[in-house]
N, C-alpha and C positions, 0 to 999 in steps of 0.2 A: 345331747351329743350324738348318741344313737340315731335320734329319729333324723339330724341333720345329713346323716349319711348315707342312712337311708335315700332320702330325699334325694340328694347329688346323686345316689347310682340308679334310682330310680329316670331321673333327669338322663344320665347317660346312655341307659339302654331306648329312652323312646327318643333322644335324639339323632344317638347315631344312625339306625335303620333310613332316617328320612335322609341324611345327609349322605349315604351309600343312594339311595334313591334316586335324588337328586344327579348325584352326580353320572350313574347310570343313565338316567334322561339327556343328562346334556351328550356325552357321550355318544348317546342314541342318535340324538339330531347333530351330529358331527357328521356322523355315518350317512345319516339321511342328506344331508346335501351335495355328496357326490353323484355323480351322473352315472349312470350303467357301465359307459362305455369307460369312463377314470379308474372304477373297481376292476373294470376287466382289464385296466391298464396296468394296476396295482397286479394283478396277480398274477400278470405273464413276468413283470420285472421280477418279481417272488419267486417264478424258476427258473426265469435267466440266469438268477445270480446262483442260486441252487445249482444250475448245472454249470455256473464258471468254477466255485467251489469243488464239485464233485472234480471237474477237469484238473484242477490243481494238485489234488489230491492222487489222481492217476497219475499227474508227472511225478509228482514226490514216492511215491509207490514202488516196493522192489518186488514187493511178494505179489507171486502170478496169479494166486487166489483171491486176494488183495483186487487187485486189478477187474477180477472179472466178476465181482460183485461189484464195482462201482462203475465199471461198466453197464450192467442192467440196472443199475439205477440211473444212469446215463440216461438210460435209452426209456426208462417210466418217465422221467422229467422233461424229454425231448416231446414225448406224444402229448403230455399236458401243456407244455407252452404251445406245439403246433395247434392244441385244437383252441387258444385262445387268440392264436394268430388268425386261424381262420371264422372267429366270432367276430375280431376288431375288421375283417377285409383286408390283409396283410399276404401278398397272395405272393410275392415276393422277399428274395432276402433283403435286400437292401432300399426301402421305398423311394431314398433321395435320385434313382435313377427313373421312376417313372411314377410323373408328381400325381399322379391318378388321384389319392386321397386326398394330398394338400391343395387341389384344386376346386375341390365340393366346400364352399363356403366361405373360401379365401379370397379376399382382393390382394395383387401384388402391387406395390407401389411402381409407378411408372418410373420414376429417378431410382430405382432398389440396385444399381449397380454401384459400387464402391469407388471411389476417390483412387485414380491412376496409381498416387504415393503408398499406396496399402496394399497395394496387391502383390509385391513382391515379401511384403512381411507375411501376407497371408501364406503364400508358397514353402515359404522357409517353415514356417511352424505345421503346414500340414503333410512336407516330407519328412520332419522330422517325429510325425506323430501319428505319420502311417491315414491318415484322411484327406479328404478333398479340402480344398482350399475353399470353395466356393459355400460352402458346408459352414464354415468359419465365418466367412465374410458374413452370409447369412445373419448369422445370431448377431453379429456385432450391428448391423443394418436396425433388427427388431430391438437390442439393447438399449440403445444412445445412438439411434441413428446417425449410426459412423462419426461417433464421438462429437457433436453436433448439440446432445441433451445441455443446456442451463449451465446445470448444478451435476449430473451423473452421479448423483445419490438418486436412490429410490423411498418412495416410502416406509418400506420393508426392511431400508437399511442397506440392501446392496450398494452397490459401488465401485466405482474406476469405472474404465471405457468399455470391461464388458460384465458389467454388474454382478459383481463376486460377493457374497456374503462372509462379512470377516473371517466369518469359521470355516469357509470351505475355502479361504485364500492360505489359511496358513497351513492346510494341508495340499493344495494343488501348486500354490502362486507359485512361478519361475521367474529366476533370472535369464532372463532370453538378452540384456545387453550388456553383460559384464558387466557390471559396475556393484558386483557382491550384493546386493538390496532385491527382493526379489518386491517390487511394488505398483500396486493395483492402478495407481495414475502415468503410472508409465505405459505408454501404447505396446510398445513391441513385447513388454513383460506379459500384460493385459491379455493381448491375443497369443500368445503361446501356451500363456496360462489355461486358455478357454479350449486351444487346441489339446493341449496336455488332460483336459479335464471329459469333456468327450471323448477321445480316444480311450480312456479308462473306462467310462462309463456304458464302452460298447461301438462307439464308431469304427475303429477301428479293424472289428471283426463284422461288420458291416450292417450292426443292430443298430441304425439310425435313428431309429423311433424312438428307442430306450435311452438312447443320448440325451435323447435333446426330452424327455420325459424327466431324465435326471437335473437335467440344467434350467428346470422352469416345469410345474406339477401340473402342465394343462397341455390338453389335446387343442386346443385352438393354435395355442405358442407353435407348439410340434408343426401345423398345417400352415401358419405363416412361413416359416423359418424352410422347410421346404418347397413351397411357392416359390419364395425370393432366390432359395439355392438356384431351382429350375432356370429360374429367369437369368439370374449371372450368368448361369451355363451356357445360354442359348445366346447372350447377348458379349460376349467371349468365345465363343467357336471361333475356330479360325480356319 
């Protein structure tokens, strides 16, 4: 009986190590297939959100000492995002006004203007969400091009017209037409939704890049979806 148990704790000590190992490794090469520029992406979002937090905190805040230590911390977290700003070429606050980076390796689609019927829902949901409307159109454009995809399921599981992942539908999704249902196949839902969701994410306060980094974990997405804005913009001037 002894020697049996032996055995078995024998057996558990030389397998667990390998199966911590193991999983260390995969781990590893998780890491390893991000690109320089994704990690330095990763880590500016790390004290954006840090100094929206810290901000929040100073509004809620009565004590004036209170205040001015989170203040300098403010201001350690500002110097580490600016010097990550200036690693990515981020030479400006807001990039969607001058497409300088989304133009280095971007093709814009010629037809990238939106469908006359949508531009007025774009407007509503980007005054209502404090962004550019053209910003909106954008993503919907690289989503389901303008509702246009098959099926507008993705492989990954997103979905509706501007590809919402279930779990982040039930914490963003809006009823933007009254009808009490706030849901993903509904267009005007759909795009208020996406409006609603980058304005949280940082459009709003004019961190564009972080938007659209939250809405999609790639610098390519980011550099289309600014191209197309550009292009709206310019092909809409009036």
């Amino acid at each position: 009986m002894y020697k049996y148990i032996a055995c078995f704790l024998l057996f558990v000590f030389i397998a667990t190590p390998v199966h911590a190992a193991e999983k260390e490794e995969n781990q590893k090469e998780e890491k390893e297939e991000k690109t320089p520029r994704e990690i330095k992406m990763e880590k500016r979002s790390f004290y954006l959100n840090k100094m929206k937090s810290v901000e929040r905190k100073i509004r809620k805040t009565s004590s004036r000492y209170r205040i001015i230590d989170l203040k300098m911390e403010l201001t350690d977290l500002k110097a580490y995002k600016r010097a990550y700003d200036e690693a990515l070429g981020f030479n400006t606050r807001n990039e969607m006004r001058s497409a300088q980076i989304a133009s280095k390796g971007s093709v814009v689609p010629l037809n990238s203007n939106p469908p006359e019927q949508y531009i007025n829902i774009y407007k509503d949901a980007a005054a209502q969400y404090n962004i550019d409307w053209e910003l909106i159109a954008a993503v919907h454009k690289v989503e389901t091009n303008y509702s246009t995809h098959p099926t507008m399921i993705s492989s990954a599981g997103a979905i509706g017209h501007m590809q919402f992942m279930p779990a982040t539908w039930d914490h963003y999704g809006v009823d933007a037409n009254g009808d009490k249902e706030a849901d993903p196949w509904n267009l005007q839902d759909a795009i208020h939704s996406a409006a609603y969701y980058l304005s949280e994410t940082g459009a709003a306060d004019g961190e564009i890049i972080d938007a659209l980094w939250a809405y999609n974990h790639s610098t390519e997405y980011g550099q289309n979806v600014l191209s197309i804005a550009e292009n709206i913009r310019r092909n809409n001037d009036v």
